[in-house]
C-alpha positions in Angstrom: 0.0 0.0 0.0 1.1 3.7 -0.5 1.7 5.1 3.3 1.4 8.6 1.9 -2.3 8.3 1.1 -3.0 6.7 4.4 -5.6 8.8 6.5 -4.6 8.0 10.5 -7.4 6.3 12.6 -7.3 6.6 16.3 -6.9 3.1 16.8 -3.4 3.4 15.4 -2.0 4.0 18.5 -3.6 1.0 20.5 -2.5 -1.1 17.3 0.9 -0.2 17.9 0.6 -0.5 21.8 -0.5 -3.8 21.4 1.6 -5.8 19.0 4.3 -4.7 21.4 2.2 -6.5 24.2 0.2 -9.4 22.5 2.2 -12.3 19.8 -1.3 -11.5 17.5 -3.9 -8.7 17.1 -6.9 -9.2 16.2 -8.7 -6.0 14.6 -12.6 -6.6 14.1 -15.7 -4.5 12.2 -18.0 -4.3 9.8 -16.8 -4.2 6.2 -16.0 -1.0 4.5 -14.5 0.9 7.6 -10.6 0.1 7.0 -9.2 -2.8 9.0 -7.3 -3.7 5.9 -6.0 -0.4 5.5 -5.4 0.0 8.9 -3.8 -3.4 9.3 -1.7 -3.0 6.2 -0.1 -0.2 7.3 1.0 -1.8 10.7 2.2 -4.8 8.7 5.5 -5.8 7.1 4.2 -8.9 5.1 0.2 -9.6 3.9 -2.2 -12.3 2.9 -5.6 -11.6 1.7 -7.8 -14.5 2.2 -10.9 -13.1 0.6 -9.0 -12.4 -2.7 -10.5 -13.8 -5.7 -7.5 -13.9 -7.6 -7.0 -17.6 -9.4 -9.8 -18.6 -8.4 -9.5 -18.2 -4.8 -5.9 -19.4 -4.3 -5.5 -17.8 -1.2 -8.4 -19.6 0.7 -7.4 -22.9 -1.0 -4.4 -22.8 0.2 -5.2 -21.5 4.0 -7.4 -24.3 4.4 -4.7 -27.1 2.9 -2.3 -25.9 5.4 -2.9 -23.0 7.5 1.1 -22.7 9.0 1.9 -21.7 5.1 0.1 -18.9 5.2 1.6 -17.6 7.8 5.0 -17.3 6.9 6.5 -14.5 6.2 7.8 -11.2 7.0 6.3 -9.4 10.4 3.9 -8.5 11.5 1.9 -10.7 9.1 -1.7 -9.3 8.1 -3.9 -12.1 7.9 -7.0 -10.6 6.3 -10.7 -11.8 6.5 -9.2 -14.8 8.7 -12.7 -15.9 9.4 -13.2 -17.3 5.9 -11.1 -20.1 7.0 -11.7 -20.0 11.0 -8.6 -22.7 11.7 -6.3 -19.8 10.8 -7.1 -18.6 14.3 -5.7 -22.0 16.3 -2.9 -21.9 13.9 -1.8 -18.4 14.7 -2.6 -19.2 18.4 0.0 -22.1 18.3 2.8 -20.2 16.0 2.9 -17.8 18.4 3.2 -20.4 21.1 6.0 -21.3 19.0 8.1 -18.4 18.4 7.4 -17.1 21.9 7.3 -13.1 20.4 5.7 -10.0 20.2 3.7 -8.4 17.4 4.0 -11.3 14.6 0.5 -11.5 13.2 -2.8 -9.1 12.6 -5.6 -10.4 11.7 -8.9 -8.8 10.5 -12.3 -10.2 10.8 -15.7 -8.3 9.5 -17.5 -11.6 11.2 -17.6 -13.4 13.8 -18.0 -17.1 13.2 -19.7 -19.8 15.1 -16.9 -21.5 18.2 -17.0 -24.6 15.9 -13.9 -25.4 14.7 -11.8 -23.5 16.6 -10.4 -25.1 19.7 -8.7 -22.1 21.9 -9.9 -19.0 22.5 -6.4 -17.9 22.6 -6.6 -16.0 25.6 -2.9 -14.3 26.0 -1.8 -14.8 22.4 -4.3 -12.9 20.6 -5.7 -9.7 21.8 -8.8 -7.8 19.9 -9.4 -4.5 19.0 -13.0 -2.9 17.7 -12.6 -0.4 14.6 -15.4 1.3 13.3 -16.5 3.9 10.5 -14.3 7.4 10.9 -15.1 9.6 13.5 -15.6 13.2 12.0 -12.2 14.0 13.3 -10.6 11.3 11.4 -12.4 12.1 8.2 -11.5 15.9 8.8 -15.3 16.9 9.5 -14.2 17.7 13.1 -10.8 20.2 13.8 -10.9 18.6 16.9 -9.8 21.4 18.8 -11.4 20.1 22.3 -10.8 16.3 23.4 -12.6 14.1 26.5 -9.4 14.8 28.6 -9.7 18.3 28.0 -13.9 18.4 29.1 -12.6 16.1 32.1 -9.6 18.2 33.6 -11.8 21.4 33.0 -9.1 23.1 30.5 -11.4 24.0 27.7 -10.7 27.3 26.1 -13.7 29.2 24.8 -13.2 29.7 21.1 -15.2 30.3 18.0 -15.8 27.0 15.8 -17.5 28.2 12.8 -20.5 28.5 11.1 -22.5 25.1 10.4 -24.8 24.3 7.9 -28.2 22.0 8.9 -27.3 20.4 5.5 -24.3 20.1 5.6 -24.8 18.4 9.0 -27.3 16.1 7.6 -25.1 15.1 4.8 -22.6 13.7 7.3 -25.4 11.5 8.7 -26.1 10.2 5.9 -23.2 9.5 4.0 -21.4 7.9 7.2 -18.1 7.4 8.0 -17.2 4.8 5.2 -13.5 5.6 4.4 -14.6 4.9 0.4 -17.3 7.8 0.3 -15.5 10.6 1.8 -14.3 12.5 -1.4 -17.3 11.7 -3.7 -20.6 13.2 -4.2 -23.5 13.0 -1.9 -25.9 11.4 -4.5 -23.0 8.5 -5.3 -22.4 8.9 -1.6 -25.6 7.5 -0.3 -25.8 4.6 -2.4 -22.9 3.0 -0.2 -24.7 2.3 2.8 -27.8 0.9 0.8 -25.9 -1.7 -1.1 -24.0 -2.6 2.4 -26.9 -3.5 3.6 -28.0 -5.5 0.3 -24.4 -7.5 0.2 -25.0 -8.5 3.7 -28.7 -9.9 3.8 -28.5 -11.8 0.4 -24.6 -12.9 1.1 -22.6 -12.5 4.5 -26.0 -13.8 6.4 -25.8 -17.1 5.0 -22.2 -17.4 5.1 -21.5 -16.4 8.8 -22.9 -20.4 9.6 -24.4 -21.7 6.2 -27.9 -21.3 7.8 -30.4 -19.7 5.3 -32.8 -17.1 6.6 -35.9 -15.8 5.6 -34.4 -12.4 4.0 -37.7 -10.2 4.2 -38.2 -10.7 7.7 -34.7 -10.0 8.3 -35.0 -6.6 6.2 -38.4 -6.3 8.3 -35.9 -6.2 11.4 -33.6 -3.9 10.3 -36.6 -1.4 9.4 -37.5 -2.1 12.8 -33.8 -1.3 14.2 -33.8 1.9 12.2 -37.3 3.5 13.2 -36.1 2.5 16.8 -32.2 4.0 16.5 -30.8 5.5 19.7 -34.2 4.1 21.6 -34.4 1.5 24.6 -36.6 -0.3 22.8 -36.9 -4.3 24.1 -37.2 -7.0 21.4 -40.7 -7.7 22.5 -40.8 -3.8 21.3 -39.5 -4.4 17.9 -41.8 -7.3 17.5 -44.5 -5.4 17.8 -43.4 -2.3 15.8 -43.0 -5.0 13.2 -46.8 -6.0 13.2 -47.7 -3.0 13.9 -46.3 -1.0 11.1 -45.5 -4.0 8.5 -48.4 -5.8 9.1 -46.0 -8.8 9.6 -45.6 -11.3 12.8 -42.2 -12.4 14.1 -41.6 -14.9 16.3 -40.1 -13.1 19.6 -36.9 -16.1 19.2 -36.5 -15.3 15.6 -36.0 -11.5 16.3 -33.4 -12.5 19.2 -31.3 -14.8 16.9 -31.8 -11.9 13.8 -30.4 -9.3 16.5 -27.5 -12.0 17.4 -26.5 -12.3 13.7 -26.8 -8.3 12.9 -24.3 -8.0 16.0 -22.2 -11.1 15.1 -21.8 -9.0 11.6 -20.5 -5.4 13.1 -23.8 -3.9 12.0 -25.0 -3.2 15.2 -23.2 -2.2 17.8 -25.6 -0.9 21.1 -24.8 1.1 24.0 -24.9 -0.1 27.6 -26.7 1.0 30.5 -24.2 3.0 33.3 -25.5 2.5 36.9 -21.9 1.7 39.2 -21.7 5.3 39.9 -24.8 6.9 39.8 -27.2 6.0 42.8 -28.2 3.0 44.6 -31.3 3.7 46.2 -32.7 4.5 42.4 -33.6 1.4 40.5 -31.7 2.0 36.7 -33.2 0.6 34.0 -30.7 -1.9 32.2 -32.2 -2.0 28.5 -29.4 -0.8 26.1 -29.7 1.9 23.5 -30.3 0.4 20.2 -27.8 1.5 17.6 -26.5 0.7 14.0 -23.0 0.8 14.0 -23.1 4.0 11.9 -26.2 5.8 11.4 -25.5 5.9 7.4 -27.3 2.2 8.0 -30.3 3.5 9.3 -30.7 6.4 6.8 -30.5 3.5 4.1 -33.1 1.4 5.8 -35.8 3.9 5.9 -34.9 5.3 2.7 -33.9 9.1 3.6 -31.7 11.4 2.2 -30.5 14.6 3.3 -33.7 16.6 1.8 -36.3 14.4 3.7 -34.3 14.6 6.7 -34.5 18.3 6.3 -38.5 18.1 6.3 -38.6 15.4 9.3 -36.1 16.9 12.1 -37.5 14.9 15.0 -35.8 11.8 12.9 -32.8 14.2 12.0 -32.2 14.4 16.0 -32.3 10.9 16.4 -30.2 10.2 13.2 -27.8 13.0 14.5 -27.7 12.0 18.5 -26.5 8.2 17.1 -23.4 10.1 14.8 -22.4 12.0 17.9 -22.5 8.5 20.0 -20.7 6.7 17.7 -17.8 9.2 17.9 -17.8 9.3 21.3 -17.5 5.6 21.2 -14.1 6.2 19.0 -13.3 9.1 20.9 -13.4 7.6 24.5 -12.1 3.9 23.7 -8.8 6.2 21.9 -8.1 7.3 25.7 -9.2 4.0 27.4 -12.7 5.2 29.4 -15.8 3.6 27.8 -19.1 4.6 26.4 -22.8 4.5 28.2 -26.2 5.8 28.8 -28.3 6.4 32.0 -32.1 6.0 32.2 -33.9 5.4 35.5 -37.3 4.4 37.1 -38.0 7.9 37.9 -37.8 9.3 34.5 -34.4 11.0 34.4 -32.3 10.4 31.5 -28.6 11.2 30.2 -27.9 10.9 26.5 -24.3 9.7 26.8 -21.8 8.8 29.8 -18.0 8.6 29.1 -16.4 6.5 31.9 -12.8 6.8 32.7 -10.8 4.0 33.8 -9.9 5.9 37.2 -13.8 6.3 37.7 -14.3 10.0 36.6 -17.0 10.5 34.2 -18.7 13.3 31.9 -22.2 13.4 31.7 -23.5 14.5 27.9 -27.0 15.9 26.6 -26.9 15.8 22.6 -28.6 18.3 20.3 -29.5 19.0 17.2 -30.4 22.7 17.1 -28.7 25.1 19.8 -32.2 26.4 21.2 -32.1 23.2 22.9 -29.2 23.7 24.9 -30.7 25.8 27.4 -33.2 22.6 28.8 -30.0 19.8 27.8 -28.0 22.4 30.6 -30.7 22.1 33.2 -31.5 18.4 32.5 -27.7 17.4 33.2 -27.7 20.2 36.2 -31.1 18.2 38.4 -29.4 14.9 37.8 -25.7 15.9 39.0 -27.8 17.8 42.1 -29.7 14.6 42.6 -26.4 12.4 42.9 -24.7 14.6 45.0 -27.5 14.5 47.5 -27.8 10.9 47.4 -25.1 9.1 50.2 -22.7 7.7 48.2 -23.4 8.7 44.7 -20.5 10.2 42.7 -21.4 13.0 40.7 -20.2 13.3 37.0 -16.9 15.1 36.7 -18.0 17.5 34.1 -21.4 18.5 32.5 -21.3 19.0 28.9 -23.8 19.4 25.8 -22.9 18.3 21.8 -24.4 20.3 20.0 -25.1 20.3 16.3 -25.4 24.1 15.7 -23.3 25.6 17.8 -20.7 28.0 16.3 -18.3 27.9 19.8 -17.0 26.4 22.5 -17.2 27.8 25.9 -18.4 27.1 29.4 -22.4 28.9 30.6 -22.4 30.3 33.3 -23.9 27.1 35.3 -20.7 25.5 34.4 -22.1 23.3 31.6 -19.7 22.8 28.8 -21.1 23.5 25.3 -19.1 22.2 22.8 -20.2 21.6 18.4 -19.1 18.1 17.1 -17.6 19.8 14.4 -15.0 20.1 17.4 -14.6 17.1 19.5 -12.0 14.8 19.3 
């Protein structure tokens, strides 16, 4: 590959921190968001297992004899290893073997069935999530303010710039695919669309060899995407499905659809955060359901940027799961982890970042900036409600994301305010 070209990902640095720490890596996602790439540039030496090229030599061969494959300069990329899951013993036991850091990465955009694969290589091989870019990766985002910076209380007020609502929208929906950053928005939003067509008529199937009754798993994912950044339960989507589709789905066959959409990096939810909030207040523990970038969910329902425009209750929805999935990227970059908080007595926050020390930020995520005023005040009566509870631990900082916001600074109250055209 040409190095010059490459665009850094902020899971270059934990790539790097781990091969000098694990014998393998192990970089998982969905398809289209630059593992290979990624992997590639880490690598010294590359096989790519999915290459058609003579007729599929490269699979042939891996499944003849695995420890072939595996020679060669390192680190060795091993790409798509799930196309022939004994690759993964067989890396697990050559690094047994040569007892050394940093020999193989591997890239998976599935994750197979345990069968056939003996060890879980625990020790040997380490694994790392990659997604769809961040704005600040594709260079929609100067990234002027980062988490650390919200958390240690050194953000600087500054003007960001103006942002267009289109402009905005057109991020949604043409998602953070590496291949549609530098082409047209009509080209652009075919991408996602024909994602989703590639995996329902093709990866489905060959994740176990099981076929599946397509339309009701395109029912699902309509379901998924009327439902994005929503608790919604499975009994919930089950009956959206009826409800809206006129179609009935058995409660089991929604739960193993949901299994193979996550098994496939399409989904990717966010978990409830409880540990630090308060313990006489019973927290709900339903996840926030979420496509693993919200380009998906545009393509489901069939929405571009103009009908967007003319539904912005869906364009907050749409817009609150973009800013979650970059604060997924963002926070795993500096080890703290992603969650939301919803409880019994109604009180809600849109997105927790929790650091490994304990410390965590509280976010409220909005579309239009008239909105920040009530986000402020929501996050304020919930901080005030944990520090009055014995043994709560209020959130280290208070901040909104705002879509239309042309600064950051700190209100008055305290709350940060900060666009997502500048988060890092």
């Amino acid at each position: 590959m040409d190095n010059q070209r490459y665009k850094p990902r902020l899971v270059d640095k934990k790539i790097k921190e781990y091969l000098k720490t694990f014998g393998a890596v192990c970089v998982e996602g969905p398809k289209w968001c630059g593992k290979t790439w990624t992997s590639a540039y880490h690598s010294a030496s590359q096989i790519l297992i999915g290459s058609p090229e003579n007729n599929f030599q490269n699979r042939k061969l891996a499944e003849m004899s695995p420890s072939l494959v595996l020679e060669g300069e390192t680190p060795r990329l091993i790409d798509e290893w799930q196309e022939v899951p004994p690759l993964w013993d067989a890396v697990r036991y050559e690094v047994d073997k040569r007892a050394e850091k940093g020999q193989f990465l591997m890239t998976g955009s599935a994750t197979p069935n345990h069968k056939g694969i003996m060890h879980s290589g625990a020790g040997r091989i380490a694994k790392l999530r990659m997604r769809p870019m961040s704005l600040y990766e594709s260079g929609d985002s100067s990234g002027v303010i980062s988490l650390s910076d919200i958390l240690a209380g050194t953000v600087k007020p500054s003007l960001t710039g103006e942002v267009d609502l289109r402009h905005l929208l057109d991020l949604v929906v043409r998602g953070g695919w590496p291949g549609n950053l530098d082409i047209p928005m009509e080209q652009a939003e075919l991408l996602p669309v024909e994602y989703l067509n590639a995996v329902i008529d093709d990866d489905v199937f060959r994740i176990d060899g099981i076929k599946r009754d397509t339309r009701k798993l395109r029912l699902l994912l309509k379901s998924l995407a009327r439902n994005e950044s929503t608790t919604a339960t499975n009994k919930k989507l089950k009956n959206d499905i009826k409800e809206i589709d006129d179609e009935d789905i058995n409660i089991d066959t929604v739960a193993e659809y949901l299994d193979i959409f996550n098994r496939l990096f399409i989904t990717e939810n966010q978990s409830p955060f409880a540990s630090r909030i308060r313990s006489s207040v019973r927290v709900k523990q339903a996840e926030k359901r979420h496509f693993v970038d919200p380009s998906l969910a545009c393509a489901v329902l069939g929405v571009n940027t103009e009908r967007l425009l003319g539904d912005l209750e869906t364009a907050g929805f749409l817009f609150e799961a973009l800013c979650e999935r970059d604060l997924r990227i963002y926070a795993e970059s500096c080890d703290a982890s992603l969650y939301h908080y919803q409880d019994y007595a109604g009180k809600e926050i849109d997105a927790v970042v929790e650091f490994k020390n304990g410390d965590w930020i509280a976010f409220e995520i909005k579309l239009g900036a008239n909105q920040i005023d009530i986000a402020a005040e929501n996050l304020i009566a919930i901080r005030n409600a944990i520090e009055e509870e014995q043994g709560g631990v209020p959130p280290k900082a208070l901040c909104v994301i705002c879509g239309m916001s042309n600064a950051v600074y700190q209100r008055p109250d305290g709350v940060y305010v900060v666009p997502i055209t500048a988060l890092r």
